[in-house]
KOLVOBA-830895 format. One record per atom (N, C-alpha, C): x, y, z. Coordinates in steps of 0.2 Angstrom, whole numbers, padded with zeros to 4 digits, always signed. Example, Ala and Ser with C-alpha at 12.3 -4.5 7.8 and 13.67 -1.06 7.14 Angstrom:
+0066-0028+0039
+0062-0022+0039
+0066-0016+0039
+0064-0011+0035
+0068-0005+0036
+0064+0000+0039
This chain:
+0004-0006+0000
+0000+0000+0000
+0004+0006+0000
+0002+0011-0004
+0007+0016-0004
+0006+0020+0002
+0012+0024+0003
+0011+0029+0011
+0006+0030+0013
+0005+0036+0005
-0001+0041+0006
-0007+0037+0011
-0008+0031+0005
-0014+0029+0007
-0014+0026+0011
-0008+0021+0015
-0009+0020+0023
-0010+0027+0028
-0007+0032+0027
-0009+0037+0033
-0016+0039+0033
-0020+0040+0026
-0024+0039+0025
-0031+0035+0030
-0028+0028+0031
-0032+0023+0031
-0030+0025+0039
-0026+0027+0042
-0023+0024+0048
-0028+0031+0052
-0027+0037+0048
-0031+0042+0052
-0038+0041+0052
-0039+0037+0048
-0047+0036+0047
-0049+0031+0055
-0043+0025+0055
-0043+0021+0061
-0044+0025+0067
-0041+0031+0068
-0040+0034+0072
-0046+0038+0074
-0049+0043+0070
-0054+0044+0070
-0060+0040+0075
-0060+0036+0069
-0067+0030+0071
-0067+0030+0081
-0061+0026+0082
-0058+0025+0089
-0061+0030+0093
-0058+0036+0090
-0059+0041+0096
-0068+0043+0096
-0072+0041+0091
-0078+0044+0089
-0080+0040+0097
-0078+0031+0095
-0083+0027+0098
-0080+0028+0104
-0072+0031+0107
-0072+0031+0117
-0079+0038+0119
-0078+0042+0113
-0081+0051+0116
-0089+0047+0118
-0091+0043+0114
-0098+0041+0114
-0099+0034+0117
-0094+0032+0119
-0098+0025+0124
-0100+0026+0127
-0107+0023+0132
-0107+0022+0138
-0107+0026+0144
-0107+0029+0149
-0105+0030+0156
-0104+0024+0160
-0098+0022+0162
-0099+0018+0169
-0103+0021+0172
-0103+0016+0178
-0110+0018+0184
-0105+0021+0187
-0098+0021+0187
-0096+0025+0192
-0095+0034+0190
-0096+0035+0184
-0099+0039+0181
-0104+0042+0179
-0108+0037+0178
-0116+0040+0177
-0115+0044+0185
-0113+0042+0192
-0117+0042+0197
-0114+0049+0197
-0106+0052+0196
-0103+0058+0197
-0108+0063+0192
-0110+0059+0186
-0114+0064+0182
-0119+0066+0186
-0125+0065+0190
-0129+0067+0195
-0128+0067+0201
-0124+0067+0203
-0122+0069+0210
-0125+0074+0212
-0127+0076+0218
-0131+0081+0218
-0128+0084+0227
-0128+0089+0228
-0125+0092+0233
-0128+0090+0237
-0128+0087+0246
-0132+0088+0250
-0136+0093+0252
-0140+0091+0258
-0145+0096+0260
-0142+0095+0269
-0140+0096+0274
-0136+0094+0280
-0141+0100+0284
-0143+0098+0291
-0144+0097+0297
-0139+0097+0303
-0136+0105+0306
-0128+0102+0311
-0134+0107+0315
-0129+0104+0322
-0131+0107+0328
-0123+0109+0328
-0123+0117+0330
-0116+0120+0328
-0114+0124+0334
-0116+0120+0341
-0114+0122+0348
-0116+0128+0349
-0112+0131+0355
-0115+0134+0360
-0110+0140+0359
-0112+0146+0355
-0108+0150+0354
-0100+0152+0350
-0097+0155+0349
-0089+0152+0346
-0086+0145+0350
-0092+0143+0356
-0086+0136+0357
-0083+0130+0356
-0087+0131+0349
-0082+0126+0344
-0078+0128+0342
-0077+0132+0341
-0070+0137+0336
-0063+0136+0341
-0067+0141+0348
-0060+0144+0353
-0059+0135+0358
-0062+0131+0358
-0061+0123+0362
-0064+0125+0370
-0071+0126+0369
-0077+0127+0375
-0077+0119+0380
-0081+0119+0384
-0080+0115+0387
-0087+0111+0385
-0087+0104+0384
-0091+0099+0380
-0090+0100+0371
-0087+0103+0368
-0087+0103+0362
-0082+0098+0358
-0077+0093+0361
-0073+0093+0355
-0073+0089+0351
-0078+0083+0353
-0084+0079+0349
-0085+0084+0341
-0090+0087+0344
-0094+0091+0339
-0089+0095+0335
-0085+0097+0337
-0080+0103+0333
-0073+0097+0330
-0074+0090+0330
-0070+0085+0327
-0075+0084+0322
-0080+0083+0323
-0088+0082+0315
-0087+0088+0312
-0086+0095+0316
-0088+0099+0310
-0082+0099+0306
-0075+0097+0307
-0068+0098+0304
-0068+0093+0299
-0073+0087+0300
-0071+0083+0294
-0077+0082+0289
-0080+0087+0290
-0086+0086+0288
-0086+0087+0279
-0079+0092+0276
-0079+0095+0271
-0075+0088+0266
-0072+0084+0269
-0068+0078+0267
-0075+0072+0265
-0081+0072+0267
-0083+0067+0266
-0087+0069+0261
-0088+0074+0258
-0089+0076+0250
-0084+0075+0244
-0087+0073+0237
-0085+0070+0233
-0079+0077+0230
-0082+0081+0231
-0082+0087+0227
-0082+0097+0230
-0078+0100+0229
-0081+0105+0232
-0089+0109+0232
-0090+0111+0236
-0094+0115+0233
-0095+0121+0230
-0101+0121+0224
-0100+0129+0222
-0102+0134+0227
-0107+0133+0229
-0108+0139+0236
-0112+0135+0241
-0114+0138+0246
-0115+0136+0253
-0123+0141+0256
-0127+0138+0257
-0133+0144+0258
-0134+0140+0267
-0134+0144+0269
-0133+0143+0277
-0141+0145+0279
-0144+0141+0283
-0152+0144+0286
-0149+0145+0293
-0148+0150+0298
-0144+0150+0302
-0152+0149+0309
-0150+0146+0313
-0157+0149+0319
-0156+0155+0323
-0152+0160+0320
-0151+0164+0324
-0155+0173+0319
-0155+0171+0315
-0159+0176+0311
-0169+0175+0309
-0171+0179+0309
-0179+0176+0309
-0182+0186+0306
-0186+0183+0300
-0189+0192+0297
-0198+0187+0295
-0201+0192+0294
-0208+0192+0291
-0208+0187+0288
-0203+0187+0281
-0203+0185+0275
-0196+0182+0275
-0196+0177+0270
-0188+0174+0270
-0183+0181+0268
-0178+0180+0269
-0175+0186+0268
-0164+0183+0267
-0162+0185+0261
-0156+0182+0259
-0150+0188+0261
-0143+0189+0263
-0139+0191+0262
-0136+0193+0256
-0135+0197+0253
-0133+0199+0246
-0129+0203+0244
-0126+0203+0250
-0118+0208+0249
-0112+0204+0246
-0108+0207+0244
-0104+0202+0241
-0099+0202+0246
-0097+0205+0252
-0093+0202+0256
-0096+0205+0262
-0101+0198+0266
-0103+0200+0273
-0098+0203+0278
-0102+0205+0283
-0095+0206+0290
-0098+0202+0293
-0095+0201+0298
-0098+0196+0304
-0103+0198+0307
-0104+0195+0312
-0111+0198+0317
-0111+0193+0325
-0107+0197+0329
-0108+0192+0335
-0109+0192+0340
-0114+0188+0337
-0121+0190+0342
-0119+0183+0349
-0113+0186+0352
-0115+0179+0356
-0112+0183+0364
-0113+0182+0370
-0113+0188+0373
-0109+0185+0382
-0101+0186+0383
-0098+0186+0389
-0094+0181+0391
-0091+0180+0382
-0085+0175+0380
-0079+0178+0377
-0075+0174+0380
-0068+0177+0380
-0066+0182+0373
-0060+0186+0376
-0059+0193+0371
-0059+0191+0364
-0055+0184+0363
-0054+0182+0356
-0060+0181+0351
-0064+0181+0354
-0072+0177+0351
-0074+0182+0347
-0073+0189+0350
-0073+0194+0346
-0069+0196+0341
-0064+0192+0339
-0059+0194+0333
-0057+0189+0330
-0063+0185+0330
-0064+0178+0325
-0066+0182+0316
-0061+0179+0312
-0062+0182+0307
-0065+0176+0301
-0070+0177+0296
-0070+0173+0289
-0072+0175+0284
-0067+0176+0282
-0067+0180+0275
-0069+0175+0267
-0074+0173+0268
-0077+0170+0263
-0080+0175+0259
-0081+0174+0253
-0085+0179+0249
-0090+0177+0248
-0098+0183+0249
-0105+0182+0248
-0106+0180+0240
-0112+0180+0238
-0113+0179+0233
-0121+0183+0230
-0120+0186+0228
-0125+0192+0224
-0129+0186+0220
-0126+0183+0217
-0130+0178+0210
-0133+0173+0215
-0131+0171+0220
-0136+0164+0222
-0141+0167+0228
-0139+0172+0228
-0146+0178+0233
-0151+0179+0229
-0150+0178+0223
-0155+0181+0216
-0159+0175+0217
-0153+0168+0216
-0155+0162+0212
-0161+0160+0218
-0160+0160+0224
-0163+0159+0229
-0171+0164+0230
-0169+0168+0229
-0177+0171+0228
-0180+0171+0224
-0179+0169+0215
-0181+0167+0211
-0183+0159+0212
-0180+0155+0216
-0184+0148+0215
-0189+0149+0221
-0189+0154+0225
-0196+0153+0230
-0202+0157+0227
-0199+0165+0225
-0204+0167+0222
-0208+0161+0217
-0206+0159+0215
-0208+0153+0209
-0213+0148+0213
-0210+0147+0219
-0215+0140+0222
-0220+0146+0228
-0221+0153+0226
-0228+0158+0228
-0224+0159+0235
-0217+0160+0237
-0216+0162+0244
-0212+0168+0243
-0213+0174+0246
-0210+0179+0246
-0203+0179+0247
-0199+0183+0245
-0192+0184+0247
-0187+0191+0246
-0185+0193+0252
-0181+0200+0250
-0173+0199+0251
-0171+0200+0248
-0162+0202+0248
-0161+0207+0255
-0156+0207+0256
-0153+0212+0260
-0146+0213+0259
-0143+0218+0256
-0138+0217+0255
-0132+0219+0263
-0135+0223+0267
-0129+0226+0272
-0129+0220+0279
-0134+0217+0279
-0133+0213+0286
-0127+0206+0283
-0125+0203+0290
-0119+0200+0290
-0121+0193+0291
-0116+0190+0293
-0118+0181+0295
-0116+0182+0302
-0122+0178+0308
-0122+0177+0311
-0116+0172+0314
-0115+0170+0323
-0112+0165+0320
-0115+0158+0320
-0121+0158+0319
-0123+0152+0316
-0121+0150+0309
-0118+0154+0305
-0115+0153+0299
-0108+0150+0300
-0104+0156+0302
-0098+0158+0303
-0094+0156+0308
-0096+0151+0313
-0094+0148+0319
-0093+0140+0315
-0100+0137+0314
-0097+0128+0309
-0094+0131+0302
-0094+0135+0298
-0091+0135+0295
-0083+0138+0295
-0081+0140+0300
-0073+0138+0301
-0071+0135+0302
-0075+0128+0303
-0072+0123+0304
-0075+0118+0300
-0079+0118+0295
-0080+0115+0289
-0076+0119+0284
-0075+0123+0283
-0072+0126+0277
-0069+0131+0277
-0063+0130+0282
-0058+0135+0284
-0055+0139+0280
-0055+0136+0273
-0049+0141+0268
-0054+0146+0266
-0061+0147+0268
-0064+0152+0266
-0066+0154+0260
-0066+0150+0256
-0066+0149+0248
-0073+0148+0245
-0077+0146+0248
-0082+0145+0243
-0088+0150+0246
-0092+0152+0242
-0097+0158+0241
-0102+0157+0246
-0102+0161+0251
-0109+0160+0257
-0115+0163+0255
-0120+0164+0257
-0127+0165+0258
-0129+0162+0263
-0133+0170+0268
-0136+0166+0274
-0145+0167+0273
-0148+0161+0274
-0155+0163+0274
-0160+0165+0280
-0165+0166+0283
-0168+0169+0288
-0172+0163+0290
-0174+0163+0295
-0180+0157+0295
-0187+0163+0295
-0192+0161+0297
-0199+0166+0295
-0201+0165+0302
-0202+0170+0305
-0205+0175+0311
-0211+0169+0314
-0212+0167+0309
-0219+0164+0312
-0218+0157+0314
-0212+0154+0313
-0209+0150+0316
-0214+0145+0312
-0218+0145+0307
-0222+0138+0308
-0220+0133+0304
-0217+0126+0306
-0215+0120+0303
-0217+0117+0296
-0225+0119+0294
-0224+0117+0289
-0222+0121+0282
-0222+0127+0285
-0219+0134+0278
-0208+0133+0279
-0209+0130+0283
-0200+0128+0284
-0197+0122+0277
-0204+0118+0280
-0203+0115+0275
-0204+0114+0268
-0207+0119+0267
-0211+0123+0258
-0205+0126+0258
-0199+0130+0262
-0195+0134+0260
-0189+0127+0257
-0187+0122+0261
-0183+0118+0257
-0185+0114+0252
-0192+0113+0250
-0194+0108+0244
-0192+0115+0239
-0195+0121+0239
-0193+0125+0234
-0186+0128+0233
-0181+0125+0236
-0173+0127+0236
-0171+0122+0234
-0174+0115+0235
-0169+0109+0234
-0166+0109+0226
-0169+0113+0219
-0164+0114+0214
-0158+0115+0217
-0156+0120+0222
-0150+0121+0222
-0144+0116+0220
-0146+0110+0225
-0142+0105+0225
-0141+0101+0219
-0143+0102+0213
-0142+0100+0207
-0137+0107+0205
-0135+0111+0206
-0132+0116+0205
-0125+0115+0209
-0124+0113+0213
-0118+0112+0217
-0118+0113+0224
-0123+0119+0226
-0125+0122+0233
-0128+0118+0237
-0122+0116+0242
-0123+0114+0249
-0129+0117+0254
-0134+0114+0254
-0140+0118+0260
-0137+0115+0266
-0136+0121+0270
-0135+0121+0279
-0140+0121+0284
-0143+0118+0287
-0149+0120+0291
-0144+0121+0298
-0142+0127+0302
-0137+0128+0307
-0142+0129+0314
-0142+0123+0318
-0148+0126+0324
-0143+0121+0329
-0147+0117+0332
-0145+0113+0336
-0151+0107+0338
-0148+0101+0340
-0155+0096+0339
-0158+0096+0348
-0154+0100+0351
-0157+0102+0360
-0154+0110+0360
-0159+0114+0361
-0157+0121+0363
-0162+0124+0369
-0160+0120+0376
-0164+0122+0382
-0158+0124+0383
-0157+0130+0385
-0151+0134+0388
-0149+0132+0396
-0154+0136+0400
-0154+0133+0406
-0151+0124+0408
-0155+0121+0405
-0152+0113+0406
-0146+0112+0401
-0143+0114+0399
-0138+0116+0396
-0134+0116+0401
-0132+0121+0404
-0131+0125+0409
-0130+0116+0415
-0135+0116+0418
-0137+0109+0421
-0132+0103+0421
-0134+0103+0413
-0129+0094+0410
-0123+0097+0412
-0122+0102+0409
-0112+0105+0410
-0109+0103+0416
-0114+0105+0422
-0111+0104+0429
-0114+0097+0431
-0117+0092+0428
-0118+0084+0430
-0123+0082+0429
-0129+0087+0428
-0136+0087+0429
-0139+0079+0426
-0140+0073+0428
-0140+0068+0424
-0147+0067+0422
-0153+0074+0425
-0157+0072+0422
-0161+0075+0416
-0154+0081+0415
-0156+0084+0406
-0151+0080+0401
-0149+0076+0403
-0145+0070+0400
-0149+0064+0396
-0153+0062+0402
-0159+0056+0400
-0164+0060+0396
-0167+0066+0398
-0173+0070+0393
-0170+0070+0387
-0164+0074+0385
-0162+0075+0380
-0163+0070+0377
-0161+0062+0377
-0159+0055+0376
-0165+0056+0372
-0171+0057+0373
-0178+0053+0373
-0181+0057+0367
-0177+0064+0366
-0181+0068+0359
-0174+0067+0355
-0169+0066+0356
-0165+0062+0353
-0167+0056+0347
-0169+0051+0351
-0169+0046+0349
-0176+0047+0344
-0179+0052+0347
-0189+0053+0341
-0186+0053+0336
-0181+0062+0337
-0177+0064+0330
-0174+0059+0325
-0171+0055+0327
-0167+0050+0324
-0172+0047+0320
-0175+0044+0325
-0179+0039+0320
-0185+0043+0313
-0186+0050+0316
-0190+0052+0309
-0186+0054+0306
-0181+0056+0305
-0176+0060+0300
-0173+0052+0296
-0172+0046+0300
-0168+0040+0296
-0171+0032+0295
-0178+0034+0297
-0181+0026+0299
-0181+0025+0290
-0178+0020+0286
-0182+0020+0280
-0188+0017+0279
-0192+0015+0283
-0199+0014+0284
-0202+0020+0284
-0202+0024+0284
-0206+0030+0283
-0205+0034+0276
-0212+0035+0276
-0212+0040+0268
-0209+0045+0271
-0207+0051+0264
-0207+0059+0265
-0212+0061+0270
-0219+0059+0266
-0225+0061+0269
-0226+0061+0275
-0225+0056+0278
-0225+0053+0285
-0221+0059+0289
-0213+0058+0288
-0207+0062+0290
-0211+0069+0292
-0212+0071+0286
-0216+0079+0285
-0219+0081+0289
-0224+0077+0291
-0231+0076+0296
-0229+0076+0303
-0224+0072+0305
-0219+0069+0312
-0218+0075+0311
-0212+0079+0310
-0209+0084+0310
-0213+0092+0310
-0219+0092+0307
-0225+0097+0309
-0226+0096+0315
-0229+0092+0317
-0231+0090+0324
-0224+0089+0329
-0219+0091+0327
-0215+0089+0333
-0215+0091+0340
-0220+0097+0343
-0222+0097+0349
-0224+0091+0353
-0225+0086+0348
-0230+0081+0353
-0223+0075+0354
-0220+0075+0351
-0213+0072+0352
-0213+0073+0360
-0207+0065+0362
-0206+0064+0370
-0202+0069+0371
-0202+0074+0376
-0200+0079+0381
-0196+0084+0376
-0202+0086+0367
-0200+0091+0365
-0201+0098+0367
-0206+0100+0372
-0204+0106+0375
-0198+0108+0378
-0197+0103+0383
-0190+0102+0385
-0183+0105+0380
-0184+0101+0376
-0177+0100+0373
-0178+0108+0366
-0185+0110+0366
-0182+0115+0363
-0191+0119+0366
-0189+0124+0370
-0194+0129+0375
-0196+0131+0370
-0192+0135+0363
-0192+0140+0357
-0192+0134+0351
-0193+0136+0346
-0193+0131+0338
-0188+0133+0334
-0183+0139+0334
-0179+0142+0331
-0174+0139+0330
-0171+0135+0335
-0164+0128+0333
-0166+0126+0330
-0173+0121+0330
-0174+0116+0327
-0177+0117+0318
-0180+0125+0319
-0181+0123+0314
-0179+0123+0304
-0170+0125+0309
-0165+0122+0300
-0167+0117+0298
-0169+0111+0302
-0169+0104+0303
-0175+0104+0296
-0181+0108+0296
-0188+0107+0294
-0186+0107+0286
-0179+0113+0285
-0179+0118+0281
-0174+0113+0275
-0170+0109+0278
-0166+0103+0274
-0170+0097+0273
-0176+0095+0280
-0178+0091+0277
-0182+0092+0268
-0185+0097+0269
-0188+0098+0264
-0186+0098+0256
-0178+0100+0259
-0173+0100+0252
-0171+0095+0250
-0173+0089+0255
-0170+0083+0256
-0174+0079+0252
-0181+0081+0250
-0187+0077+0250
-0185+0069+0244
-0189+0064+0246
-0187+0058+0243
-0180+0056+0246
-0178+0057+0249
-0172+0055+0252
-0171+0051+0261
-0169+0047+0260
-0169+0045+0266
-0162+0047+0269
-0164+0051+0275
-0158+0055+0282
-0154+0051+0283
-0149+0053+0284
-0142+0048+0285
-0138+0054+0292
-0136+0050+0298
-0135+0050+0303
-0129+0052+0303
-0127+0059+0304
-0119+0060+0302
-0116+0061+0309
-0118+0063+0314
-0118+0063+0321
-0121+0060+0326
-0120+0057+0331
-0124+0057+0336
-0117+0057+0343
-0118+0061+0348
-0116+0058+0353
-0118+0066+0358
-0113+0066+0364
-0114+0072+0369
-0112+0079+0364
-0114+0084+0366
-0111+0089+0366
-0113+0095+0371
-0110+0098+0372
-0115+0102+0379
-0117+0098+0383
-0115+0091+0384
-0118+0088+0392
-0124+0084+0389
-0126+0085+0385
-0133+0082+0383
-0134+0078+0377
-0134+0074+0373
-0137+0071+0367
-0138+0075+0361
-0133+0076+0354
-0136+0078+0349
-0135+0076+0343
-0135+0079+0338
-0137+0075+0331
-0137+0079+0326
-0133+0079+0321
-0134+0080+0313
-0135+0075+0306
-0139+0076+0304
-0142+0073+0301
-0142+0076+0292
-0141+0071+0287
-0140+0072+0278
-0142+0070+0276
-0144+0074+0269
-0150+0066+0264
-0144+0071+0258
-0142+0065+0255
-0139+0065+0249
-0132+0063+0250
């Protein structure tokens, strides 16, 4: 065969080849990277900066939040934080493009106040995030000058210290009521086909007083906590339960064992409402359980 018409032939070979690798198939271990979808996460994020500065009963909890960024495939493109420490009429998003802090925590060491995170905000996923509620009929305002509390900014030095990836904090709604918590994650849960980490930042016990109690020995806010502990668990991970079911549990969770107890107020728990909802069709997966603060808690993720 003359040159010509071998290079000819051989480029053709060549060709062909590459058509049929660009175009076979995905393995499974690809299709699955192909859909991969961000979490939607559930942390109890201690008791002021004491995960950060090394408080007393925290290092449990501030060992979970440090590895928390390692058990993900991939980074994320941004982070929308529901913190319990923020609450407006209306959902309402951070839209500055570099928050300040906000510490709201009150007769802790000098240092606690020169906790710095210099993460950058994110303008585009303030937008993105009122556009998909406006969409599912829930009002939403930006604000561009208010800061991240440290329900954001306290686990998130210790999930994602290098600062790097794009924050949004969201408000929970004034009226505290469980099932609009959960309308708020079923209508955000696109994010997490986009890359965006949902944070629900509360705590799975926030009785301060028995807080207080357990720290010094108390062992009967130890037992209480145990017992809404263990309700939680099993509604956020029984896979015997529908969405539906979960949904319903979790509207109702007054009626849950020694939930007044474990939370007097609704505002820790209800990040918890806000992930499940983003979570929807997923069944919860236990990423914590043990003491923290002297008492029983728990973070919980679906995806």
């Amino acid at each position: 065969m003359p040159i010509r018409s071998f290079s000819k032939a051989l480029l053709w070979v060549l060709a062909v080849t590459a058509i049929a690798i660009a175009t076979r198939p995905f393995t499974r271990h690809q299709a699955q990277m192909a859909v991969a979808r961000a979490p939607a996460v559930y942390i109890t994020h201690g008791g002021g900066p004491f995960p950060v500065i090394g408080g007393p009963g925290h290092a449990k909890l501030s060992a979970f939040l440090k590895s928390y960024a390692s058990s993900l495939p991939v980074l994320p493109k941004g982070l929308l934080v529901v913190s319990a420490h923020w609450e407006e009429p209306q959902a309402t998003v951070t839209s500055g493009a570099q928050p300040p802090l906000i510490y709201d925590y009150y007769g802790f060491p000098p240092e606690s106040y020169e906790l710095k995170y210099p993460a950058p905000g994110s303008p585009q996923l303030a937008d993105r995030v009122c556009s998909l509620l406006k969409v599912a009929g829930m009002a939403c305002r930006k604000d561009g000058q208010r800061g991240w509390d440290h329900g954001t900014f306290i686990p998130l030095m210790l999930m994602y210290p290098e600062a790097k990836v794009p924050v949004v904090q969201l408000s929970l709604l004034s009226s505290l009521d469980p099932r609009e918590h959960i309308r708020l994650g079923e209508a955000l849960a696109p994010l997490r086909d986009e890359g965006v980490v949902i944070i629900g930042s509360g705590s799975s016990f926030h009785n301060v007083p028995a807080l207080f109690a357990a720290m010094k020995g108390d062992s009967s806010a130890l037992d209480r906590s145990e017992s809404f502990d263990d309700w939680l668990q099993h509604v956020c991970t029984d896979p015997s339960l529908s969405y539906e079911k979960r949904a319903e549990l979790l509207s109702a969770w007054r009626q849950a064992p020694e939930a007044a107890y474990a939370h007097p107020r609704a505002e820790h728990l209800l990040p918890l409402h806000v992930a499940l909802g983003a979570g929807k069709g997923e069944v919860g997966k236990l990423l914590f359980a043990d003491l923290a603060m002297g008492v029983h808690c728990n973070s919980v993720q679906w995806g």
